[in-house]
N, C-alpha and C positions, 0 to 999 in steps of 0.2 A: 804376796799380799792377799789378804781375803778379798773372795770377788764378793762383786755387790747383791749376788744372790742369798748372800746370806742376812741383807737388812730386809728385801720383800724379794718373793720372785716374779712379780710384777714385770713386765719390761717398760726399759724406758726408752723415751722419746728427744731427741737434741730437734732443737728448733736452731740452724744456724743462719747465715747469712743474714741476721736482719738487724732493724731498730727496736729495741723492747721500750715500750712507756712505764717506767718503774723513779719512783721519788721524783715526780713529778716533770722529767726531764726522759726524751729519747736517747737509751744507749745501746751504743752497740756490742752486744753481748747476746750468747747464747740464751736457747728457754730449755729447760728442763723441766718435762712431765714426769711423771710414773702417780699409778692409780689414781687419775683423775684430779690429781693437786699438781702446783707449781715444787719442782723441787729445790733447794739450795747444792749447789754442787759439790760445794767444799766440804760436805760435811758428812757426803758419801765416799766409800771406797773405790780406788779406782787404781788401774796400772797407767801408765804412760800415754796407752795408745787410746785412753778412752775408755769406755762402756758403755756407752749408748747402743740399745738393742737395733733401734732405728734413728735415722736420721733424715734432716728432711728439711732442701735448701730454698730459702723461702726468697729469694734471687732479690734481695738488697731491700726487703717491703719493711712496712711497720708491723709489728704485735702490738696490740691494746688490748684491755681489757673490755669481753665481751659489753655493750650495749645495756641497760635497763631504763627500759618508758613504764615509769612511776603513772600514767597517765594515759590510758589508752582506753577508749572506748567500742572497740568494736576495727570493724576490717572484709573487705572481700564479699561484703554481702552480711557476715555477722553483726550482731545489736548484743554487746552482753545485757542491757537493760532488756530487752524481751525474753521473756521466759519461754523456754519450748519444752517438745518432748527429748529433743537432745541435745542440754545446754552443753555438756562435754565433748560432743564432737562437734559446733560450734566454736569452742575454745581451741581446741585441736587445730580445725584450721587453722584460725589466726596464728597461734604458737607457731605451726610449721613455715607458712608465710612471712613470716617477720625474720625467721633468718636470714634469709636472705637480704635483710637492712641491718644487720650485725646484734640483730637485738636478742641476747642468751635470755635476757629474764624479764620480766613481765608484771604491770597491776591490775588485772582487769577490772574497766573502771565501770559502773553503774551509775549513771546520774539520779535525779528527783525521780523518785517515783512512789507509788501505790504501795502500803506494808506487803500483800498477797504477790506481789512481785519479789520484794526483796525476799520474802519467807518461800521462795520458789528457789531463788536464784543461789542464795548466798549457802547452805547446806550440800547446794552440787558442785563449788568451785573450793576444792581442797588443795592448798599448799603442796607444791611437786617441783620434784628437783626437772631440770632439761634434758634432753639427749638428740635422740637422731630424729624423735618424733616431732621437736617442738621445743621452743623457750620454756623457758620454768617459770609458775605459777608462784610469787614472792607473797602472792595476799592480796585481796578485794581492794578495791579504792573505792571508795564510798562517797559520794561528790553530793551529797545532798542528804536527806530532803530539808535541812535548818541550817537553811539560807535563807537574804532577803529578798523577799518578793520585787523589792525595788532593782533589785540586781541581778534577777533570776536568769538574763541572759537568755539561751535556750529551753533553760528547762521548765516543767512545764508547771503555771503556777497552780494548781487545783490542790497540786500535791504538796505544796511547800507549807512545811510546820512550824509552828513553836516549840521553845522548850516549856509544857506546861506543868509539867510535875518535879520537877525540880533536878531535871535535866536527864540523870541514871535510867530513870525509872520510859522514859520517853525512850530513850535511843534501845531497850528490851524491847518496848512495844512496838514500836516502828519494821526494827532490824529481825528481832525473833532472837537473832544467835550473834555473837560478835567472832566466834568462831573461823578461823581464817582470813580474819578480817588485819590487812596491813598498815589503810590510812585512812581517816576519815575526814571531808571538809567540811569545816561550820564557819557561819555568819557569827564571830564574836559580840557582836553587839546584843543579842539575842540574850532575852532575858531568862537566868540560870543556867549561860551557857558554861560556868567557871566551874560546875558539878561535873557537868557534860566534860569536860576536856579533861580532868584530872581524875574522872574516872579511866576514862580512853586511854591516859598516856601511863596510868596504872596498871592497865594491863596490855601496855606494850605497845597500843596502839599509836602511829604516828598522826598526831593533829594539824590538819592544815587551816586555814585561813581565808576562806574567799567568798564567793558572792556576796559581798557585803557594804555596809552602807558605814563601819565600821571608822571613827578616827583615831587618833594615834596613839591616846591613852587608853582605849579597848584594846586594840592591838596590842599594845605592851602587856593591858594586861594578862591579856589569854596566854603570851609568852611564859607571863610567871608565872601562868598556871601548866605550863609544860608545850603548850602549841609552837612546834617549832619549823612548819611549813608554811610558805604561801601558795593558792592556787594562782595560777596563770596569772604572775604578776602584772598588773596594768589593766588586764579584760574584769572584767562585772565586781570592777571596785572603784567606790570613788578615785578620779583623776587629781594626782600630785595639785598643793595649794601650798604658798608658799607661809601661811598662817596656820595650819592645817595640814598637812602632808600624808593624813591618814595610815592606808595600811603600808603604802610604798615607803613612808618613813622609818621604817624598821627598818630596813637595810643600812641606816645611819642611824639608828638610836644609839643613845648610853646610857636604856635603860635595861637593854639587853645582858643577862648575867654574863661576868666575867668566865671566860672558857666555852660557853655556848654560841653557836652559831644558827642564825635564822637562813634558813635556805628557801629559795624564790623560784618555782617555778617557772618556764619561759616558754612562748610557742613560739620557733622560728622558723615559720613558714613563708615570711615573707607577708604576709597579709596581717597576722591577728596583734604584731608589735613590726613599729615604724622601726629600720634599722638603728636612729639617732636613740630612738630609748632602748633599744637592746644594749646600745656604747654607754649609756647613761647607766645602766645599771648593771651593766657587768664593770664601767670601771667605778663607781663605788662600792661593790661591793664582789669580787670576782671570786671570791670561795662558796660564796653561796648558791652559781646560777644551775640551773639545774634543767636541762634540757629535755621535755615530754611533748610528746606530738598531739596528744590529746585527738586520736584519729579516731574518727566514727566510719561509721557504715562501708559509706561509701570510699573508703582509702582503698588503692588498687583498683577502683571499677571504673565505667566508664559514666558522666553525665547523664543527670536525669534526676530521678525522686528515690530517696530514700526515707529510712526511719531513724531517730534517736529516741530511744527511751518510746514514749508515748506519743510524740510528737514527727510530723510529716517534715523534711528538710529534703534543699534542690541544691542540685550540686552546678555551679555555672565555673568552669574553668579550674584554678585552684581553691577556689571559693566554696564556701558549705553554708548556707543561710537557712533558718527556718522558715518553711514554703511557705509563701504572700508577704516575705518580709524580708526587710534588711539586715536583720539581726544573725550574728556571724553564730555559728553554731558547730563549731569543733573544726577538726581542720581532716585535710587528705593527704598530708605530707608524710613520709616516711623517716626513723630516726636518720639515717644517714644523709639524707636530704637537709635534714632540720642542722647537721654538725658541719655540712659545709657553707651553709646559708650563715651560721651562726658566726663564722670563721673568718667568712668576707666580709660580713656584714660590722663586724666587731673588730676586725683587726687583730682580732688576741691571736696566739699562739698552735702550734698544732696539738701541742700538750694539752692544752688550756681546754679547746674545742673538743677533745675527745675524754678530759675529765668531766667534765659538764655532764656526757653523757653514758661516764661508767661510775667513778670517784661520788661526785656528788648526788646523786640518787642512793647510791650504797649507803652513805653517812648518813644520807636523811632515815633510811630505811634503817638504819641499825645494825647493818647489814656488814662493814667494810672490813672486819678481820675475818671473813670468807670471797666474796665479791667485790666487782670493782677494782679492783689492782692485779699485777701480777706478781704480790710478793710471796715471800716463802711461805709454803703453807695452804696459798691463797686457794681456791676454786680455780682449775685449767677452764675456764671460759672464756673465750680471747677470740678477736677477730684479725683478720691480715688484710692491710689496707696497702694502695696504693700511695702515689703522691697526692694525687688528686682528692684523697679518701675516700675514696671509693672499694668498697668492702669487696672482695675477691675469694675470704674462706672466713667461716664461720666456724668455730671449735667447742665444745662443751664437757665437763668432765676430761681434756684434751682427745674427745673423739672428733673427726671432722663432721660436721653434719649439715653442711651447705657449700658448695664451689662454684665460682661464677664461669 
């Protein structure tokens, strides 16, 4: 029989002894690597005894698909919103840090702020695959600054705009470059914001939906105009009315296109949503939930005062406030923290829990016939967990690049 050197001379990888998370259900079944993708095994040549160059007994764990936080602000002492002399070994950190929470890929997220920040920031954070150094850079997350002032949450109002010129022409001046840019969040209610999004989802860009003051026929319609994100569903939007139901209505529209799915950001940290509405809206709507930590500064560090963006924030226990105030201001949870929180808290599935936080950020991102799964073809980005889900190896390109 021909050996399999004749399709790549690559060597490959057998992942045995485990659970694989594949069509949405754990089975037990081999993984096949070779260069950096997931292979299909049937369709390789093979004698009796095998071909696998290495093998490697992963003693009864799960494989998932590597992690991706659509929504992360910063980490370890890092602010992607401040501009420095060296925003890429700031990213760097973070990237290599967050392996260790299973997370292969990455948004780095920018809240409100100042044009001369963004025209700082977003020209030095170029789109990059992962490896040993760090998770991959998937694209900017742009969380501002055309939001509601009434909603603004933490961020900081001096800097919150209009859309004045008829939406395009605003998000050039602001932003400078849209360049590398993966999502951006707007206040739908915002007048000329339906320019604003159908330019953005024109060129690729994924549209979210938050700080807003926003009801349910805005929401639908920024939908129609392609916005197919929520931020942090439930935080700095108006709260569920049962005449009114706003932006959380979307999750149960019918005015949502047929084939289209609206995806819902979640922080499950335990503090930023009551467990009973994390149940509330993962079981109306449980393809959609999409699990981001929305972690600033101070994730990994110890209590005390940090920075978001432009703004002074204290960190008191698992809590992130903006300093002299109550007001909740991102969170310090880690993704793995957030997938077991989300698990208990929900009831759902182990499947369910760990597509939240590979599956549905992919789809949102556009992302999922590379990322997020481990089907044929797919990106080797994969984590090994325990029972507990607790992340024990970290893989990218199928290299190892974190073990606990």
């Amino acid at each position: 029989m021909p050996s399999n050197k004749s399709v790549s001379d690559a060597p490959i990888t057998q992942f045995i002894n485990c659970r694989i998370l594949r069509d949405h259900c754990l089975q037990r079944e081999d993984l096949w690597v070779r260069d950096g993708k997931i292979l299909n095994p049937e369709k390789l040549f093979f004698d009796e005894q095998g071909f696998a160059d290495h093998k490697v007994d992963c003693g009864n764990k799960i494989i998932a698909p590597g992690f991706i936080d659509a929504q992360i602000n910063g980490g370890y002492g890092i602010d992607f919103s401040q501009a420095s002399s060296d925003i890429n070994g700031g990213l760097s950190l973070v990237a290599k840090k967050i392996l260790e929470h299973g997370v292969t890929s990455f948004c780095p997220t920018l809240v409100t702020s100042p044009p001369e920040i963004y025209r700082q920031v977003i020209p030095e954070v170029r789109v990059k695959d992962g490896g040993a150094e760090g998770a991959g850079i998937l694209g900017l997350h742009l969380e501002g600054p055309f939001i509601n002032e009434e909603k603004r949450g933490a961020h900081p109002p001096k800097f919150i705009r209009p859309f004045k010129k008829g939406g395009v022409v605003d998000l050039t001046e602001v932003y400078g470059t849209l360049d590398n840019v993966a999502l951006v969040t707007v206040a739908p209610e915002l007048t000329n914001s339906g320019p604003a999004i159908r330019e953005l989802v024109r060129r690729g860009i994924t549209v979210s939906l938050g700080h807003s003051m926003a009801d349910l026929s805005q929401a639908e319609e920024a939908v129609m105009n392609g916005a197919s994100f929520i931020t942090h569903l439930f935080n700095a939007m108006l709260p569920f009315h049962h005449r009114d139901p706003g932006i959380v209505g979307l999750l149960t529209s019918d005015r949502v296109p047929a084939g289209r799915t609206v995806y819902y950001g979640m922080i499950a940290d335990g503090i930023h949503t009551h467990p009973a509405a994390l149940r509330i809206a993962h079981r109306s709507h449980p393809a959609g939930l999409v699990l981001v930590t929305d972690a600033v500064t101070a994730m990994g560090l110890p209590a005390g005062r940090h920075t978001l963006g432009q703004q002074e924030i204290h960190i008191e226990g698992l809590h992130a406030y903006v300093a002299g105030t109550t007001t909740l201001s991102g969170s310090i949870a880690t993704m793995d923290m957030c997938v077991r929180h989300f698990k208990q808290a929900s009831g759902c599935s182990v499947e369910a829990a760990l597509e939240a936080a590979s599956l549905h950020p992919a789809q949102v991102l556009g992302i999922s016939h590379q990322k997020g799964t481990l089907d044929y073809g797919s990106d080797a980005d994969f984590i090994i967990l325990d029972d507990t889900l607790t992340v024990r190896e970290t893989h990218i390109a199928g290299q190892l690049v974190w073990k606990k």
